[in-house]
N, C-alpha and C positions, 0 to 999 in steps of 0.2 A: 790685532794688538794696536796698531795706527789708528782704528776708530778709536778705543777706548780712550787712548791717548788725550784724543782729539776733544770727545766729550768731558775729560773730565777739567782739563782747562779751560772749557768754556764755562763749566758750571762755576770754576773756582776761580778764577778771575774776575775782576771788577770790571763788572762794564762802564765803560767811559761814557757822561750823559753830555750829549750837545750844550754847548754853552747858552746860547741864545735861547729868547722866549718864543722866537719864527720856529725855530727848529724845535723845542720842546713841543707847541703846539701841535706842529708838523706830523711829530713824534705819537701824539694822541689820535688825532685825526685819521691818521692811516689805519688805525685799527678797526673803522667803520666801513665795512667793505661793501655793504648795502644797507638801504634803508631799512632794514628787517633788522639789522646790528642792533646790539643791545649787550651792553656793558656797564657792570658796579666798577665804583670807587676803587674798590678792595683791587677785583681784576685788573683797570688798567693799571694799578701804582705798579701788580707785581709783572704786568707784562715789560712796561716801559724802563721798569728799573727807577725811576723817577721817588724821587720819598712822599710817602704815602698826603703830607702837608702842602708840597710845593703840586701835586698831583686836582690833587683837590681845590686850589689857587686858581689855577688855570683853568681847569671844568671849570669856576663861576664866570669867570670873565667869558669863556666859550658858550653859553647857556645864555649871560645876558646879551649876548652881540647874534643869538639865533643860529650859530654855526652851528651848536648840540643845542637838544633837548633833553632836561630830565625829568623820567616818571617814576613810579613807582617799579617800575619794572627795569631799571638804569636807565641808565644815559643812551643818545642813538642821535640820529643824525638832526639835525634842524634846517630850519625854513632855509635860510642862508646854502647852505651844504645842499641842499635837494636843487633849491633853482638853478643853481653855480653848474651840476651834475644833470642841470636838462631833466630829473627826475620828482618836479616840485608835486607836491603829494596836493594833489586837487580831487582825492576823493573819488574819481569818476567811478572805479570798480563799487565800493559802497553804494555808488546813487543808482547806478547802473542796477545791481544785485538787488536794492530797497522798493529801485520803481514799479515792477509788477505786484507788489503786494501792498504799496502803497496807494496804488491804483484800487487796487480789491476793497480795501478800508474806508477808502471815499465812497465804493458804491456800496457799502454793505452799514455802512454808519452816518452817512447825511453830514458827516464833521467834517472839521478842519483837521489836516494830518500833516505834522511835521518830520522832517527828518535833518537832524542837527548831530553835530561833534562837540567834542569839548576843547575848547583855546584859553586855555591859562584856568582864569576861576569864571571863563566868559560860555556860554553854547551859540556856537555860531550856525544860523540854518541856510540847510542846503538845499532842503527841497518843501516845499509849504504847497499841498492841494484843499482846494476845498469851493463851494458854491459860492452863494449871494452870503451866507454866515463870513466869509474869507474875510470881506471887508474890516468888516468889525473885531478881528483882532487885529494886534498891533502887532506884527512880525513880519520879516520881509526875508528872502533870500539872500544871504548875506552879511544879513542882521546880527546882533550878536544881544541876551539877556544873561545878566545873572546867574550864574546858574547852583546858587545854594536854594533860589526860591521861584523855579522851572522843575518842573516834571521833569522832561528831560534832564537838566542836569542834576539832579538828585538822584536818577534812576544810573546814571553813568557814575557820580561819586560815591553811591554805594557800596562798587566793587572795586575801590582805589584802598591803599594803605591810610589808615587815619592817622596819620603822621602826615602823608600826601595833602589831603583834607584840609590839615591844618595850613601847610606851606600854601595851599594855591587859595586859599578863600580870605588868611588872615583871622587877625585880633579882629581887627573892626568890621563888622558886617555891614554892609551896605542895606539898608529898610527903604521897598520900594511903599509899601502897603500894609494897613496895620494887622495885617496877616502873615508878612512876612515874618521868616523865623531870624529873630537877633544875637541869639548867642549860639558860640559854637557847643556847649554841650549840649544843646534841644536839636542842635544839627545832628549829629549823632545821632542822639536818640530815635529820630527821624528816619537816616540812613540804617539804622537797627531795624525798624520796624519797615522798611522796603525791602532788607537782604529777607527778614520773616515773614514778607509775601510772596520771596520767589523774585522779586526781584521786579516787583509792581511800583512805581512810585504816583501818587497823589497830589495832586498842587491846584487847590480852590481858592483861589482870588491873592496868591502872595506874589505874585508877580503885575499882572494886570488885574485891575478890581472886573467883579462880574464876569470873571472867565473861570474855566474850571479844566483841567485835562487828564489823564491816563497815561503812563508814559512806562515805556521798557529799554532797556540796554539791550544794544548788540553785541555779543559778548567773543572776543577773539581769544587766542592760544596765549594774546597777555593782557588780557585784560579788554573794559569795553570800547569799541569800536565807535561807535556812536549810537544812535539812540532815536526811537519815534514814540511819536505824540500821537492821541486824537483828543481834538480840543473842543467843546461844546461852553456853553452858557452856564453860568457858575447851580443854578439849580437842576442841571442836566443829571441825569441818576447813569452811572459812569458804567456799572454791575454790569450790563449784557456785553459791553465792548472789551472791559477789561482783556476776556479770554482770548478775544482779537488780536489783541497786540500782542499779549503773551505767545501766541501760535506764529504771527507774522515777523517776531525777531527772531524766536528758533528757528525758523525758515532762511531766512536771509543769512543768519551765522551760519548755516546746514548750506547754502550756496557759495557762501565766500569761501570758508575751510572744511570742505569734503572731506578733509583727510581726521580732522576735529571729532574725537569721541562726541558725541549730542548726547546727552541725558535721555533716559525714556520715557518717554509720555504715558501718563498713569490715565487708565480710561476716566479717575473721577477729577481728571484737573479740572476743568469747566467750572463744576458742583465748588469745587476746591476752592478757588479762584475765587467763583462770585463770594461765597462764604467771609473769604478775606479782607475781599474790598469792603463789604457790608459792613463787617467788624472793624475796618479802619475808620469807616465814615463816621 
């Protein structure tokens, strides 16, 4: 009877909300109990008690100062919060998990192979192999391009909310080359035609002129992870590798989360594959 008691008071009483904006923060904060947290708007207004207006206030201010970050998948801890927590997300498990197959890519395609994340509307790389070709492009570890007119980031905002899309790239598109794509609904249209390859993305000379590359998304339990390249010479004919890369991010997603249903691999992906690219080109 004293439970019940006890439960139904707490449901029906007003919870008292901290005055201060330390403490409201405070208040949000603590709901992130690791970097894997992931929480909507909707959620924290109704956990914190907070009105869903003054809730949403605070996420931006905590978003632009890097405490949280928001994706399409909610809100979750930011750069600020990770380093603070000794937990700064430096990626190593990804580059770790990418390097023996990014290894394999270099010897099995004579290319340049990247391996980049996505930061804001930026792809920043992490890992970049390749021979005497290396030179000659223009990407450095560390680096950060565009990423509505990269492979790579095409291939990773593919699989984002196009509301997302919209918030992290903007009205105005930045035009490196008169390849690049300028307006957001040819973006789209774009990321339409990569979710209808599976998830292949293409990018001939709209970032660097005279460069040309292949690119796939690593795809996690929310979404993509980051993403590898093989980059060749803008008339390089892309059809034999595509299937490469297609194989080598299912692999590396298949290492990071074992526990992650995988799709099954149809014996005619290859045939499939090439098919696709062809008809992109």
């Amino acid at each position: 009877m004293s439970a019940l008691t006890i439960e139904r008071t707490e449901t029906t009483t007003e919870r008292e909300l901290p005055p201060s904006m330390v403490e409201r923060m405070t208040l949000i904060l603590d709901l992130f109990t690791s970097r894997e947290s992931r929480e909507t708007l909707e959620q924290i207004a109704r956990t914190t008690g907070l009105p869903r207006s003054t809730a949403h206030r605070i996420l931006d201010q905590l978003v632009r100062l890097e405490w949280l970050e928001h994706s399409a998948q909610g809100y979750g801890l930011g750069r600020r919060s990770l380093v603070l927590g000794g937990g700064s997300d430096d990626h190593s498990d990804l580059r770790s998990a990418a390097s023996p197959y990014l290894h394999d890519l270099l010897i099995r395609t004579g290319a340049v192979i990247h391996l980049a994340v996505l930061d804001g509307d930026q792809v920043r790389y992490l890992d970049k192999f390749g021979g005497r070709f290396a030179a000659t492009v223009p990407s450095r570890v560390g680096g950060t391009a565009p990423a509505h007119c990269t492979g790579l980031g095409k291939a990773m905002l593919a699989w984002l909310e196009p509301e997302y899309v919209d918030e992290l790239v903007g009205e105005q598109i930045p035009v490196r080359t008169p390849a690049t794509i300028s307006e957001l609904d040819a973006l789209h249209r774009e990321l339409g035609r990569i979710r209808g390859r599976g998830g292949l993305a293409l990018e001939r000379g709209e970032c660097f002129p005279d460069i040309a590359c292949v690119a796939a998304a690593i795809r996690g339990p929310r979404g993509p992870v980051g993403a590898i390249s093989v980059v060749a010479a803008a008339g390089t004919a892309l059809e034999r590798v595509a299937p490469l890369v297609v194989d080598a991010v299912r692999r590396i997603a298949a290492d990071l989360y074992p526990d992650m249903p995988q799709r099954p691999a149809h014996r005619s992906g290859r045939a499939a594959t090439v098919t696709r690219i062809r008809n992109a080109g």
